[in-house]
Every structure is written in structure tokens, then in C-alpha cells.
C-alpha positions, 0 to 999 in steps of 0.5 A: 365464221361461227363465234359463241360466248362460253366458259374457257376450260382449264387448256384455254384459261391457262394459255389466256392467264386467266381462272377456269371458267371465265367468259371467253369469245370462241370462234372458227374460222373456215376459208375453202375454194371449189376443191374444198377446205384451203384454211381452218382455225379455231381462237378464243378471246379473254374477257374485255379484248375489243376485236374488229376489221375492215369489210369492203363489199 
């Protein structure tokens, strides 16, 4: 998974409701097996959305 803090531009600022320009979370996210690439994915959060998950080793 790669995430990076940057400006939302105008496709993602209007599906979040938010002005253009403003902080947002982008990510991807990439699930493969030993024949390759099973699941792709690409999100992005607005400003102040809190995120997280349970991790058992």
C-alpha cells in the first residue's frame, strides 16, 4: 500500500464536497498472488476523516 498527503484536484474535491485544493489522503492499494495482480484500488480521504484496522501477524 502507498499513501501520500497532497492537494485534491477538481474530480476528487467535487465527489468529496470539498474546495479544490484542499489536503486529502491519497492511496493505492495493490493485492497479487504468484500469477500476479488479483485487486487494485485507488481512494482518497478529505481533511479530518480518522482511518484504521485491526493487524494480527
Amino acid at each position: 500500500m502507498t499513501l501520500h498527503g497532497r492537494a485534491a484536484d477538481a474530480r476528487e474535491a467535487s465527489h468529496l464536497a470539498i474546495p479544490v485544493g484542499s489536503p486529502i489522503l491519497a492511496g493505492a492499494h495493490r493485492w497479487s498472488d504468484d500469477e500476479g495482480v488479483i485487486e487494485y484500488g485507488e481512494w482518497c480521504l478529505p481533511p479530518r476523516m480518522t482511518i484504521g484496522y485491526e493487524y494480527q501477524p
